[in-house]
C-alpha positions in Angstrom: 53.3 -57.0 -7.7 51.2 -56.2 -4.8 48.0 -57.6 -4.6 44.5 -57.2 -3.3 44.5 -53.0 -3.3 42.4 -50.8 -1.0 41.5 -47.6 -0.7 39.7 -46.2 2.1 39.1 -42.7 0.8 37.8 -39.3 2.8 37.3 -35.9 2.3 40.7 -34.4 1.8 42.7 -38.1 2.8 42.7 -41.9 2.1 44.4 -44.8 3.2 45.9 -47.8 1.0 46.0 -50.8 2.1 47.7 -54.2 0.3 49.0 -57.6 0.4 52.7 -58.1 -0.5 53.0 -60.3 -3.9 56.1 -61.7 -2.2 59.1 -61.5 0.4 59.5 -57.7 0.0 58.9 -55.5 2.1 58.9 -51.6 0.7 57.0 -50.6 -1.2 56.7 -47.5 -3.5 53.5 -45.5 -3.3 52.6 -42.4 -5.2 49.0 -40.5 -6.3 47.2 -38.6 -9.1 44.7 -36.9 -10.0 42.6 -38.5 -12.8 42.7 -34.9 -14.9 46.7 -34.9 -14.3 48.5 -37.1 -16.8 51.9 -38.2 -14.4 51.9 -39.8 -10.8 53.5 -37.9 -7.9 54.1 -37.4 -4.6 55.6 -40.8 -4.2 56.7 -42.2 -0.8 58.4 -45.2 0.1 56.7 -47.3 3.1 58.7 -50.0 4.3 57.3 -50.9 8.4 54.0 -52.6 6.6 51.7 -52.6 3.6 50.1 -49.3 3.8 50.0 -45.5 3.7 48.0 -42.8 3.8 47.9 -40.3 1.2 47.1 -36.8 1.9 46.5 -33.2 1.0 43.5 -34.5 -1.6 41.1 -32.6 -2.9 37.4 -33.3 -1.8 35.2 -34.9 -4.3 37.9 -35.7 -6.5 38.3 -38.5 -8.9 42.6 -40.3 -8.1 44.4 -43.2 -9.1 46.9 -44.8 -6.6 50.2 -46.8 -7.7 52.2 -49.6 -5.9 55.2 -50.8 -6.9 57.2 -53.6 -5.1 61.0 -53.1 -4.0 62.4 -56.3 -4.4 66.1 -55.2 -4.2 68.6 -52.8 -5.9 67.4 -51.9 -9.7 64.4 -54.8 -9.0 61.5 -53.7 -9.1 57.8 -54.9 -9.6 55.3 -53.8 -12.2 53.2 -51.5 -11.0 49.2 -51.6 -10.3 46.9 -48.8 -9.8 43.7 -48.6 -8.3 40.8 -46.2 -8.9 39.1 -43.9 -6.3 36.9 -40.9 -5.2 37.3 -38.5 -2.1 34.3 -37.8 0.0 32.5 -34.6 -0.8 32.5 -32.2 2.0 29.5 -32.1 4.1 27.0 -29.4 3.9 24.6 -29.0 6.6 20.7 -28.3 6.0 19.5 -24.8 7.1 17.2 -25.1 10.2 14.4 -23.7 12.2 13.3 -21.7 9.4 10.6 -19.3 10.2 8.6 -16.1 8.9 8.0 -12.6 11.3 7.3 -9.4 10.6 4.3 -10.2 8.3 2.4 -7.1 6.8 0.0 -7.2 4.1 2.6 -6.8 1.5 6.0 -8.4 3.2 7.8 -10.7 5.7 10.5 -11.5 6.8 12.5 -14.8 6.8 15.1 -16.2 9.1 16.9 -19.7 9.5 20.3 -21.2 11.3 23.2 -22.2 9.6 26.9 -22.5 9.3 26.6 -22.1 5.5 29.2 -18.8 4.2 26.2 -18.5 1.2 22.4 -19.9 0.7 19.9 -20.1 -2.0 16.7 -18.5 -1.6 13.3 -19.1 -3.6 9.8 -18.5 -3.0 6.1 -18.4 -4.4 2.8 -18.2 -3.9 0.5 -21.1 -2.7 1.5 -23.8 -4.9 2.6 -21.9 -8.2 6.0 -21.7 -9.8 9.2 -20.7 -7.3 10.5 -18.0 -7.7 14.2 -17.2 -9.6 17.0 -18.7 -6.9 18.5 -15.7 -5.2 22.2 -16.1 -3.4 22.3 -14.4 0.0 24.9 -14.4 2.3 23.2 -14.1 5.7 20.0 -16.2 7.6 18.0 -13.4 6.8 15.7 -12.1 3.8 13.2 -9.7 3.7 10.3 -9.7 1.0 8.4 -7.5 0.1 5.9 -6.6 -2.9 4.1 -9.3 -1.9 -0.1 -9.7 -2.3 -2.0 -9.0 0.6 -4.0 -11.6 2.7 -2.0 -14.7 0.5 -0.1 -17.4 1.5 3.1 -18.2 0.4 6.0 -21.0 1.0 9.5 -20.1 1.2 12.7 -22.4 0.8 16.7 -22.1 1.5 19.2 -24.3 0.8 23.3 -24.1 1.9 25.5 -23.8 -1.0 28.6 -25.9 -0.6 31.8 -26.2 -2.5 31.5 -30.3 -3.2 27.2 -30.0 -3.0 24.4 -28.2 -1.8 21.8 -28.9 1.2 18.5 -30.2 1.3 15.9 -27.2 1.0 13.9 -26.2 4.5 11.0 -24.5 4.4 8.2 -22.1 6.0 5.0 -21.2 5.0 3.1 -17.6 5.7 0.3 -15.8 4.9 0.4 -12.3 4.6 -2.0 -9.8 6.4 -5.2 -8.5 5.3 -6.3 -4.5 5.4 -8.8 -4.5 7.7 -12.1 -3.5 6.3 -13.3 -0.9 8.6 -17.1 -1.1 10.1 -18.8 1.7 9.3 -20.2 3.5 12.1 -21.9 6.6 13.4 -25.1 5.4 10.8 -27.2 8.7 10.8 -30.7 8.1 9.0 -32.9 11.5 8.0 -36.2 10.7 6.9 -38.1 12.9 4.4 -41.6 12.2 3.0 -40.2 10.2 0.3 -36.2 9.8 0.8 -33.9 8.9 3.5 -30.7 11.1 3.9 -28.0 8.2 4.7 -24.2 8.6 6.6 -21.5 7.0 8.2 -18.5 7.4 9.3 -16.7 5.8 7.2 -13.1 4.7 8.5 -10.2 4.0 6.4 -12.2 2.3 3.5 -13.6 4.0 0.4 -16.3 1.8 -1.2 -19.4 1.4 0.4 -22.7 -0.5 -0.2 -26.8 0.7 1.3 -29.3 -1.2 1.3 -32.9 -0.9 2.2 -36.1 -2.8 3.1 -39.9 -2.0 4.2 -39.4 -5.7 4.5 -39.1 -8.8 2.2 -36.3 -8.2 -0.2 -33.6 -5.1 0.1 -32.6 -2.8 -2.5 -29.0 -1.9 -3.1 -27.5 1.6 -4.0 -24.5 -0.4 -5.7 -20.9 0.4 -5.1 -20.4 4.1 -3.4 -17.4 6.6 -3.2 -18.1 8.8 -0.5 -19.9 8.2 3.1 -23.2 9.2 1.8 -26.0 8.7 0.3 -29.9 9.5 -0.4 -32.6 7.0 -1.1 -35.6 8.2 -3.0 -38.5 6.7 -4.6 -40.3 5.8 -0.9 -43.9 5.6 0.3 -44.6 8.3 2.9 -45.2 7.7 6.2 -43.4 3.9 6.2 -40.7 2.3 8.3 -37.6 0.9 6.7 -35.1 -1.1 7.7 -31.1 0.5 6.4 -27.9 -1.1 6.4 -24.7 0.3 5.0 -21.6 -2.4 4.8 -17.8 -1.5 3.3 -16.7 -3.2 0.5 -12.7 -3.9 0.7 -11.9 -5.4 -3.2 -14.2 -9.3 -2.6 -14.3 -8.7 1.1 -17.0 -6.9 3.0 -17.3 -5.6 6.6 -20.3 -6.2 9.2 -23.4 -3.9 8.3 -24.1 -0.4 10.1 -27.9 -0.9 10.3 -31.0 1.4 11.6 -34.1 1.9 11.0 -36.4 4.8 10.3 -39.8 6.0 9.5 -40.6 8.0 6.4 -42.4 11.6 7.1 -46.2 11.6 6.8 -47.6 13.6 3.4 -49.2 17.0 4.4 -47.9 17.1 8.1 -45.4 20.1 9.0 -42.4 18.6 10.4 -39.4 20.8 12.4 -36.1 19.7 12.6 -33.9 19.0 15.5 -30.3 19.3 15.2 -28.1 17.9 18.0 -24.2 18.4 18.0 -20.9 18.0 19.8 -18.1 20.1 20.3 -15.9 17.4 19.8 -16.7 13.8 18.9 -12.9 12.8 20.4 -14.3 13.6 24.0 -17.7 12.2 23.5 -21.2 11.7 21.6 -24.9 12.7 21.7 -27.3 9.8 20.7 -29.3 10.2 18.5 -27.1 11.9 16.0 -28.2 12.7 13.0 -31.1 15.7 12.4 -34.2 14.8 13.8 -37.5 15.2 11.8 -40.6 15.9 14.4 -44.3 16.8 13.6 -45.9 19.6 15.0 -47.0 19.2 18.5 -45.5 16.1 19.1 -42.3 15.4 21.0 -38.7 14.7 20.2 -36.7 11.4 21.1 -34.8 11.5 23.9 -31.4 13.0 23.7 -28.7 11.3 25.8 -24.7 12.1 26.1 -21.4 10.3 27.1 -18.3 11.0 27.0 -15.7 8.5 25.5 -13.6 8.2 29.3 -14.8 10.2 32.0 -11.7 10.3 33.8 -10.2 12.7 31.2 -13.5 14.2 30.2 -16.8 15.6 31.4 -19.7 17.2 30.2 -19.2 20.8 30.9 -22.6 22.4 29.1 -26.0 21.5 27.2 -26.8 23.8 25.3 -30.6 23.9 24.5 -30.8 26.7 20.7 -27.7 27.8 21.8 -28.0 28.7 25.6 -26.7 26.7 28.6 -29.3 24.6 30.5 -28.3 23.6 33.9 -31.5 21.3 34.6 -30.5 19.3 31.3 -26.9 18.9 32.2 -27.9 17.7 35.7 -30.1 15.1 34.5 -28.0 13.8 31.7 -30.7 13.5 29.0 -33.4 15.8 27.1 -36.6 15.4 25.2 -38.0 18.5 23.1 -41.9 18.5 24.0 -44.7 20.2 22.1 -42.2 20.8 18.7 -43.3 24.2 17.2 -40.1 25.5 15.4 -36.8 24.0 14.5 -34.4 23.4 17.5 -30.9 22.6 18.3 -28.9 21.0 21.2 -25.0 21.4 21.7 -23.6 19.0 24.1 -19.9 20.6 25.2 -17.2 18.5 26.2 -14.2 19.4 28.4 -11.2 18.0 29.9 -11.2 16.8 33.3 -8.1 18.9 34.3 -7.5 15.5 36.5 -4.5 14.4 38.9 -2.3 12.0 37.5 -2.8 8.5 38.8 1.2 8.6 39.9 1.1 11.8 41.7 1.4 11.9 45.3 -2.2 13.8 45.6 -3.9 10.8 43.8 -2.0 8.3 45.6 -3.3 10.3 48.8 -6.5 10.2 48.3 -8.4 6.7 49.7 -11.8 5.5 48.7 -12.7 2.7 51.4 -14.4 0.1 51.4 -14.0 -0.9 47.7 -16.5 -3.2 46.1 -19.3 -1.5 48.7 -22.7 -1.6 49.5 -24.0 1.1 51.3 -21.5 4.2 51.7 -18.2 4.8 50.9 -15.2 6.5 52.8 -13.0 9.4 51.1 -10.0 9.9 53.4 -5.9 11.2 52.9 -6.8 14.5 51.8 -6.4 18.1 54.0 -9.5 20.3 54.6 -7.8 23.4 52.7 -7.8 21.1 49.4 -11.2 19.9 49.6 -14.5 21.4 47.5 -16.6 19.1 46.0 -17.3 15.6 45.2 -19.2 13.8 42.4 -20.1 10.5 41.5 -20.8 9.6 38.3 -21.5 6.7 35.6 -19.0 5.2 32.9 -20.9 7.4 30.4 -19.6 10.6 32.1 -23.4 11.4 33.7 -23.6 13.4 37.1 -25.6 11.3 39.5 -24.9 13.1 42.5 -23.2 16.6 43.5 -22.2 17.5 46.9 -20.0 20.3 48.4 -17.6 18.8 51.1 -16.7 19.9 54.4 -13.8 22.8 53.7 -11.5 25.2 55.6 -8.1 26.6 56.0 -6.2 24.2 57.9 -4.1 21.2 56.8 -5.7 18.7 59.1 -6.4 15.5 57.3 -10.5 15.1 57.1 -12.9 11.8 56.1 -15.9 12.1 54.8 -18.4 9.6 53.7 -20.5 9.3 51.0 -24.1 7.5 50.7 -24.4 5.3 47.9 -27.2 3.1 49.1 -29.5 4.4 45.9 -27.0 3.5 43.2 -27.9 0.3 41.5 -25.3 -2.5 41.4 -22.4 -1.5 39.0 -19.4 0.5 38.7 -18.7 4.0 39.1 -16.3 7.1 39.3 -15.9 9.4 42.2 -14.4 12.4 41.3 -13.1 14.8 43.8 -12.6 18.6 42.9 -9.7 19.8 45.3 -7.9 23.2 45.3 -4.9 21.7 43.4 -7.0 19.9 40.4 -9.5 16.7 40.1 -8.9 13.7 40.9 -11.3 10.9 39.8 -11.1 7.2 40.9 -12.9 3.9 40.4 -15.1 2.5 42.6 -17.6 -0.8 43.0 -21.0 -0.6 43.8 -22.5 -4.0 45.4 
């Protein structure tokens, strides 16, 4: 019988090796499976003491027989040997990562050569979730909670065995918790009229001090809110936060005197035509006493190269002197007042239009004047300057007429303080307003 069997087994082929027990030299060589109960696909090998058996089955348990040919009708008794094929390789998922991350999803994505993964995931370090079989790199969760972190694992699913698990870790988004803003304060002798705007959130919290320890109006529902129970004629400090489930925004915060008992008190009311376009500070009603003056109004817009202030509007009627100087105090309060600042667009050039690209504004940071040039006579009317806020600081006609002849005109600007500005030029065709540096 042969002797000293070896079987060198891989995934889907082995190879036999032996010594011959003897002189002969063929040998007979045939294979089962360990779940089959017969031997078959027999060969005879007769150039040396070997063979290789194939068409196996991965991961598969066989037994290999030898038997001797030591002539006609002589042969020897068989032996067998025991062995396993190799289990097909499976190759670990890679560069797994999460995108896409909202508040309540994300999306993960890996590399792989893998026809079918296993998916799992959960939250910090709690239970995974049930495996789930997908058939591409991708997976999308969602129903997730907000501002958590969570892991997530694959694996490839093989026929013989399955990968090692990769993995990626995420933390979902949080909903902002809006600021509030726009705090408007309206003292009374003993209360303060309190709003906001309020954003996207919807739970709000007010406190209040006359210094030392605040007082809280506990959780609110709407943008609003009155504190009474104050001493008259006393300055408070109030601050409004949101309140986003256990999170919290930055305060709004203001402060404000309460009215003085037995003193007459007017109120003025200051609006805008629309708070897109710009703002009047202070906003909220003003409470004055009799005889004494109001605070100072002010105005901007929210980009003066698309808007301007077109009118101030002093109890309804336009006042020219206030829109000139940009600001206006009520003196010597006898009666109840209101001021409407109106906003308009600029009706501006484009900045890729060939007008706008004509016009030059030279040189630019500059100190002492500044050149407007590239523009015709028959275009020209007017030219201000102005501050980021959207405030007139100068007005001045320019040199006009009827032909197309390309003028320059120069502007002083040896008053302005040190800062940036915009020049905008009115011309026949619409405005065009530009950026400029003063040194």
């Amino acid at each position: 019988s042969p002797k000293s069997v070896v079987v060198t087994p891989a995934t889907t082929t082995a190879t036999v090796t032996w010594t011959a027990g003897g002189s002969e030299t063929s040998w007979k060589v045939s294979y089962k499976k360990d779940s089959e109960s017969s031997f078959g696909n027999e060969q005879t090998v007769s150039t040396a003491p070997a063979a290789t058996l194939s068409n196996l089955t991965s991961n598969t348990a066989y037994t290999v027989r030898i038997v001797a040919v030591c002539g006609t009708d002589d042969e020897s008794t068989p032996v067998t040997k025991g062995f396993t094929t190799a289990a097909q390789p499976c190759d670990m998922p890679a560069n797994m990562e999460a995108s896409n991350i909202t508040t309540t999803g994300a999306t993960l994505t890996w590399s792989g050569t893998a026809s079918s993964y296993e998916f799992s995931y959960r939250q910090g370090t709690g239970t995974w979730s049930t495996p789930e079989t997908v058939s591409t790199t991708t997976k999308t969760l969602s129903g997730l909670t907000e501002g958590t972190a969570y892991t997530a694992r694959v694996r490839a699913l093989c026929t013989d065995q399955n990968s090692g698990y990769v993995e990626a870790t995420f933390t979902t988004l949080t909903t902002p918790c809006d600021n509030p803003t726009a705090l408007t304060l309206v003292p009374d002798t003993a209360s303060i009229a309190v709003s906001w705007d309020g954003g996207t959130a919807t739970a709000w919290e007010v406190e209040w001090s006359a210094g030392g320890t605040y007082d809280n109006s506990g959780v609110l529902s709407t943008p609003s809110y009155t504190i009474t129970g104050l001493q008259d004629s006393t300055t408070y400090s109030v601050r409004v936060r949101a309140k986003c489930g256990d999170r919290y925004s930055d305060y709004a915060e203001g402060t404000t005197t309460t009215l003085k008992q037995g003193v007459v008190y007017y109120t003025i009311t200051p609006s805008v035509n629309n708070s897109t376009m710009g703002s009047i500070t202070p906003s909220g009603a003003q409470k004055v006493a009799e005889g004494a003056s109001s605070p100072t109004f002010t105005w901007q817009v929210t980009d003066a190269i698309q808007y301007l202030v077109k009118e101030v509007k002093i109890d309804g009627v336009a006042d020219e002197a206030a829109l000139a100087a940009g600001e206006y105090t009520f003196a010597n309060v006898t009666a109840n007042h209101t001021i409407e600042i109106v906003f308009d667009i600029t009706e501006g050039i484009g900045q890729y239009s060939s007008l706008y690209n004509s016009l030059k504004i030279y040189p630019n940071p500059a100190r002492d004047y500044i050149v407007i040039a590239g523009l015709t006579r028959d275009l020209l009317q007017e030219v201000q300057i102005l501050d980021l806020t959207g405030r007139i600081i100068t007005n001045s006609p320019l040199s006009t007429g009827n032909d197309q002849q390309t003028t320059v005109s120069t502007i002083d600007i040896s008053h302005l303080s040190t800062g940036m500005y915009l020049l905008r030029v009115q011309t026949a065709a619409g405005t065009v307003t530009k950026k400029f540096v003063k040194e």
